[in-house]
N, C-alpha and C positions, 0 to 999 in steps of 0.2 A: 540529727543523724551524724554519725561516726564517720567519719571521711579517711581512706587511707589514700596517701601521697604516691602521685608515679616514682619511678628511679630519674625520671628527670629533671622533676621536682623536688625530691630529696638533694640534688647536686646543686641546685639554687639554693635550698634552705640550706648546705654543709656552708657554701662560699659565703653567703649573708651570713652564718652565724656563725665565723671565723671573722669575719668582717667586725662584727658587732662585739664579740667577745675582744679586739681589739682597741676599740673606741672604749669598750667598759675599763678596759685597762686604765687609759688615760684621762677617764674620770678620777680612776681612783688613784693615780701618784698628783696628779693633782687637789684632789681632797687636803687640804692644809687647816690647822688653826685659822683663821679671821677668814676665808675663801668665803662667799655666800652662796646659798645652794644656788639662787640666780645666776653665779657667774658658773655655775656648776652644769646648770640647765644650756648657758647660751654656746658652752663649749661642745658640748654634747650634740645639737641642734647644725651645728657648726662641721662638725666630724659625721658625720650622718650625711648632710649633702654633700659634703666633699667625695666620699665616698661611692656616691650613687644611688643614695638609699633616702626614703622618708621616715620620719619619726611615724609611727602606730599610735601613740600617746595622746598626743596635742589635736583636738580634736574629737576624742573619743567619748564616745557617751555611753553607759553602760545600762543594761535592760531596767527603766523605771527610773532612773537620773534628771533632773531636773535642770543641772548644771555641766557643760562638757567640759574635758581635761583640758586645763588650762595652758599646757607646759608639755615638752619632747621627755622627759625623766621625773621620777619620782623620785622624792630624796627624804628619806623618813627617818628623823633624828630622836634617839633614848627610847623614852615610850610611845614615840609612833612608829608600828608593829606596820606598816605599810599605806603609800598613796600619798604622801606628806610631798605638799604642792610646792618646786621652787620659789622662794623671794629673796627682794635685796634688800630686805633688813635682817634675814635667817643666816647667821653667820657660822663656822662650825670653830668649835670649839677645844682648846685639848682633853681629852679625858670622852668624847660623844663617842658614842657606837652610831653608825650611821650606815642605814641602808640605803643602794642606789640600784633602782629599776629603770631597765631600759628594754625598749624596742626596735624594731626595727624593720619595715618592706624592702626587699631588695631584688631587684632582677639582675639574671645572668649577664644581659646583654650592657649592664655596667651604665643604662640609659640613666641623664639626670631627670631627678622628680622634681617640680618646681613646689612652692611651698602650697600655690593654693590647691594641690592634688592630694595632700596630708589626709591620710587615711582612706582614700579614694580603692573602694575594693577592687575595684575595675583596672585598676593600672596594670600595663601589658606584663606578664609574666614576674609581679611581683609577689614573692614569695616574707613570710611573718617570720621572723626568730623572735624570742622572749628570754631576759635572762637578768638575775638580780644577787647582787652581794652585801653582806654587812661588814663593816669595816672600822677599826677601832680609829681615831683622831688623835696620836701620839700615845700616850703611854693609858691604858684603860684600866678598871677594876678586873682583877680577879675572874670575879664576879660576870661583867661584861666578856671575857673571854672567854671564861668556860659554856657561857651562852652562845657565842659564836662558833666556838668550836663544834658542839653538840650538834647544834642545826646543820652546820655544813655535813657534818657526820652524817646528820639522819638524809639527806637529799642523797650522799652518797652511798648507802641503803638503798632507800626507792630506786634509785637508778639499777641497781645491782639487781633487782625484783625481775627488773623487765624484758620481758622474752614473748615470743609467740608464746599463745596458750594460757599465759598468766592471766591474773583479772589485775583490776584496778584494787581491788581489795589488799590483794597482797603487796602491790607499792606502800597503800596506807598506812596497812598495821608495821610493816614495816619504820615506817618513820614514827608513826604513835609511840610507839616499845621504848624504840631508842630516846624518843625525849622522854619518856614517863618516867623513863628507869634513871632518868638523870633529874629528876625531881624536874623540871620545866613543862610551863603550862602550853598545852594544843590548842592553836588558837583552831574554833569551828566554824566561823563565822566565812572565813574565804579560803580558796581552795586552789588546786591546777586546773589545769584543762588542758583540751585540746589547745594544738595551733597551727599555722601554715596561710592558709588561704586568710584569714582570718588571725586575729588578735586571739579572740575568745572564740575556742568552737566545741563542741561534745567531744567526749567526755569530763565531767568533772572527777576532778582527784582529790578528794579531800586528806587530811593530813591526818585520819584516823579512822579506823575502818576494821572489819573481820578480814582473812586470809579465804582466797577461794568465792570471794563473791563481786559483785559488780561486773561491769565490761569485759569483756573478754578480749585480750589484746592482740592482736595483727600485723604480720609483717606491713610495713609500709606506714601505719599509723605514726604520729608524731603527736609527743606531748609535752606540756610544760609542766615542769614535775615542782613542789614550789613549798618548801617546810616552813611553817612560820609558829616561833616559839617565843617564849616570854619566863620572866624571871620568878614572875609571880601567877596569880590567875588566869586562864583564857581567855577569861570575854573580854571584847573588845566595843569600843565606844565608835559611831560615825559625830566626826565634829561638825560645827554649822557649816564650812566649805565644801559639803556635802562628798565630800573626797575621804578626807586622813580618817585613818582610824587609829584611834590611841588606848593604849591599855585600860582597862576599867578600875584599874589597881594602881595607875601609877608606873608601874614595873617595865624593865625596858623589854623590847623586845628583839628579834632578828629574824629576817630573813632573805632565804637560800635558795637561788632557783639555776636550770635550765633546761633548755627544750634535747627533748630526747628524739631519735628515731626507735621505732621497733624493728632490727632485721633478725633476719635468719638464727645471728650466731648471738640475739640478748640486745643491748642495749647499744646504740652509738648517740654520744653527745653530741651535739650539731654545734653549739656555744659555746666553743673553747679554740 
């Protein structure tokens, strides 16, 4: 079921995903050459409780998962297209496109969550932001930027879709268009969603779609809008850590997320 947010939960999700679009910052000036995604994960983990908030991530089990998130951040390096698990032998490198997802519950009342309440839906008045960047490791190919750019592009499309009245459709095609017309593969495999109460919640948004169909969008609603493209193919492989998925091609990928509110006047970013 499709859940639309009070205005007084929307004021927790703007401040949480101000908060978090914060913390994603200082992931990423600290992304360096030799850094390992682990020291990437523990900083992350680190600036989240300082803040008030719990990781979403660490913890997480996803419908039919075998294995729960092992780690506060995902950090998915060239051809892992998303979910790529922090370690400290995963070093990053110059020349990597590297994507980094983060989460985050947060309540107003600025309460600390202790660790063992990580992902605990029940926490008093905490509210999910969701939000992910790709980001080049010193000097990248061409190649790896024009990939970066394009996807950031197409999230800022979908975001522009969104208004009362629109469907989920017309985010889609939107972000489709723009990667196809720039030769880059749609991955179809995973998608947006809802978010708020919840990490994952109705509707999905898949990254390719007709204009005019699916869900029908609503002041209040809140979604995570979330472009994921590649250099080569779309399909995408699940590795034995039952988590990364990596290109089936090899090919790198990127992607580009944040969580939206639906109002009145289109679209407010809540992650930035």
């Amino acid at each position: 079921m499709v859940s639309v947010k009070t205005p007084d939960e929307i004021v927790i999700l703007r401040e949480g995903g101000r908060r978090l679009a914060g913390i994603l910052q200082q992931l990423i000036e600290a992304a360096q050459p030799g850094v390992s995604t682990k020291d990437l994960d523990r900083l992350a983990e680190s600036l989240i409780f300082s803040c008030g908030g719990a990781p979403v991530f660490r913890g997480y089990r996803a419908r039919g998962a075998r294995v729960s998130y092992p780690a506060s951040i995902c950090v998915s390096i060239n051809d892992e297209a998303v979910h790529g698990i922090p370690r400290e032998d995963r070093r990053l490198r110059e020349g990597d496109a590297v994507g980094i997802d983060i989460g985050m519950r947060w309540s107003i009342e600025n309460q600390k969550l202790i660790p063992g309440s990580i992902g605990d839906k029940n926490q008093k008045g905490g509210m999910v932001t969701d939000m992910a960047v790709t980001i080049g490791i010193g000097k990248v190919s061409s190649e790896a930027e024009r990939l970066m750019r394009t996807t950031k592009e197409a999230l800022e499309l979908g975001i522009r879709s969104v208004r009362p009245g629109a469907r989920i459709g017309d985010i889609s095609s939107a972000i489709q268009r723009h990667l196809q017309r720039a030769g880059l593969g749609v991955i179809r495999e995973l998608a947006g969603h809802g978010v708020g109460y919840e990490l994952h919640e109705e509707p999905l948004i898949p990254n390719y779609g007709k204009p005019g169909t699916g869900t029908i969008l609503k002041e209040g609603m809140v979604i995570a809008i979330e472009p994921m493209a590649t250099l080569g193919d779309w399909r995408v492989a699940l590795q034995p850590d039952e988590w990364t998925f990596r290109t089936a091609d090899g090919s790198l990928a990127a992607h580009f997320e944040h969580t939206v509110a639906v109002t009145a006047g289109g679209a407010e970013v809540l992650t930035k």
